[in-house]
TORMI-229397 format. One record per residue (C-alpha): residue number from 1; residue in three letters; chain; y, z, x negated. Coordinates in Angstrom, 2 decimals, padded with zeros to 5 digits. Example, Ala and Ser with C-alpha at 12.3 -4.5 7.8 and 13.67 -1.06 7.14 Angstrom:
2
+-----+------+------+---------+---------+---------+
! pos ! code ! unit !      py !      pz !      px !
+-----+------+------+---------+---------+---------+
!   1 !  ALA !    A ! -004.50 !  007.80 ! -012.30 !
!   2 !  SER !    A ! -001.06 !  007.14 ! -013.67 !
+-----+------+------+---------+---------+---------+
//
This chain:
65
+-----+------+------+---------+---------+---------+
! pos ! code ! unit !      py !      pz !      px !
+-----+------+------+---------+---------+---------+
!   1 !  UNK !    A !  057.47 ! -095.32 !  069.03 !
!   2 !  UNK !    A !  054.40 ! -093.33 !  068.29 !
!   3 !  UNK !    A !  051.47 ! -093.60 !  070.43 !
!   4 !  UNK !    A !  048.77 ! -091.36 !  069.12 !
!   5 !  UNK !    A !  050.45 ! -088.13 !  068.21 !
!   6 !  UNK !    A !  047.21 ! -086.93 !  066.50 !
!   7 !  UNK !    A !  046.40 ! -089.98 !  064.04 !
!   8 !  UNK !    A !  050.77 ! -090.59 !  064.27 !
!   9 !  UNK !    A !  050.05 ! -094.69 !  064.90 !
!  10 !  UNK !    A !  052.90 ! -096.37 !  066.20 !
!  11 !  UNK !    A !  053.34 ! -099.17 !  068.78 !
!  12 !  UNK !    A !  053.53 ! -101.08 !  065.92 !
!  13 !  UNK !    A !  050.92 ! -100.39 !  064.37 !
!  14 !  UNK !    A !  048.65 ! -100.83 !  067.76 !
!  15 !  UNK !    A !  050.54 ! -104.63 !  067.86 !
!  16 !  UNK !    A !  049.26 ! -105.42 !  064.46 !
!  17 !  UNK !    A !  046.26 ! -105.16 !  065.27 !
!  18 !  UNK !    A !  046.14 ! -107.13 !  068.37 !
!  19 !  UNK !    A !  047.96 ! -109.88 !  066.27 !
!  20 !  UNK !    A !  045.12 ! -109.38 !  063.91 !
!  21 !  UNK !    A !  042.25 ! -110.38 !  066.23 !
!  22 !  UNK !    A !  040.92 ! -106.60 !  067.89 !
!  23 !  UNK !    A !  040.30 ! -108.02 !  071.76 !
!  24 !  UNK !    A !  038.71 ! -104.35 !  072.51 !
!  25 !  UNK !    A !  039.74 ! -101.16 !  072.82 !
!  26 !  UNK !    A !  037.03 ! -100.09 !  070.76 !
!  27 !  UNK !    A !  038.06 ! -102.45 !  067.70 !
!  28 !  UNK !    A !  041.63 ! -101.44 !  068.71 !
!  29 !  UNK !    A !  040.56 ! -097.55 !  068.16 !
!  30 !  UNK !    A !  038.38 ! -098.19 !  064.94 !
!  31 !  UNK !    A !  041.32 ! -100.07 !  063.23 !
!  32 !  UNK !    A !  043.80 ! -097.78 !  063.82 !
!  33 !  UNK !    A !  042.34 ! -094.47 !  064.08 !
!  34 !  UNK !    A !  044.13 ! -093.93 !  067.53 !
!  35 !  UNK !    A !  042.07 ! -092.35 !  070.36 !
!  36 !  UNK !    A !  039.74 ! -090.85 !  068.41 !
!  37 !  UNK !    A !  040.73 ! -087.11 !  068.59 !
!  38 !  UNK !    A !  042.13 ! -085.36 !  072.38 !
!  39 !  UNK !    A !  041.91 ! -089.11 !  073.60 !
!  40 !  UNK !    A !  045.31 ! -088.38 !  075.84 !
!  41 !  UNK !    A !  046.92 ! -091.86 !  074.17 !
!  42 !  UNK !    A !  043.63 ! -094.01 !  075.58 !
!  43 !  UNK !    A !  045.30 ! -095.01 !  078.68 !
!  44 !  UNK !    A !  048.54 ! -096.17 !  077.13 !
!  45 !  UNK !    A !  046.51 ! -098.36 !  074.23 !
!  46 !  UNK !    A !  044.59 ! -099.98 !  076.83 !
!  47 !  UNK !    A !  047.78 ! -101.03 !  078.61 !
!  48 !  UNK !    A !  048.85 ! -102.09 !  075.52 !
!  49 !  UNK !    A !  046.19 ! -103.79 !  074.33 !
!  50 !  UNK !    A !  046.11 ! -106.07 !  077.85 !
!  51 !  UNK !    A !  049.92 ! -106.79 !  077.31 !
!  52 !  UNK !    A !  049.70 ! -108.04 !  074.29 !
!  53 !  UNK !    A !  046.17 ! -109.83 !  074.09 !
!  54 !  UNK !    A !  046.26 ! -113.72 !  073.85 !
!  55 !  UNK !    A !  045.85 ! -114.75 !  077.48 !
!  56 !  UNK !    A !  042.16 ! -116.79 !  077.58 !
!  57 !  UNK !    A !  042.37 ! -120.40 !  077.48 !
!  58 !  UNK !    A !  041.48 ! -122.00 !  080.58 !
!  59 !  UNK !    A !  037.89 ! -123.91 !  080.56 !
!  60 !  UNK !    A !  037.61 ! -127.36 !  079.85 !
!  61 !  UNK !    A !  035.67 ! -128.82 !  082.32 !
!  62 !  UNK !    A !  034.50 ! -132.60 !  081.65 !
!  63 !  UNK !    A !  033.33 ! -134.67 !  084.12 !
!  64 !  UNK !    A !  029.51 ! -136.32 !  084.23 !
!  65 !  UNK !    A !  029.54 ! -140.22 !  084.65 !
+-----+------+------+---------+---------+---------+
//
């Protein structure tokens, strides 16, 4: 499916890149080239980007003898 109808990057394309390491929609945007002209496809690779972005790990916290 595409997403950006101006740069024509596909769903893909935007999934790649998360795989690859962008954590930002601004990484996401300068890898791909998508959301960079009208801007309408921002909203969608946002929602992307948070479905498919590793989860955090949780915090290790040690206890102090």
């Amino acid at each position: 499916m595409i997403v950006c109808q101006c740069k024509r990057v596909s769903d893909r394309k935007v999934a790649a890149c998360v795989r690859k390491g962008c954590t930002s929609l601004r990484e996401l945007c300068a890898s791909t080239g998508a959301g960079r002209d009208c801007g309408s496809c921002v909203r969608q690779l946002r929602e992307m980007l948070d479905d498919l972005r590793p989860a955090p790990l949780p915090e290790v916290v040690r206890a102090t003898a």
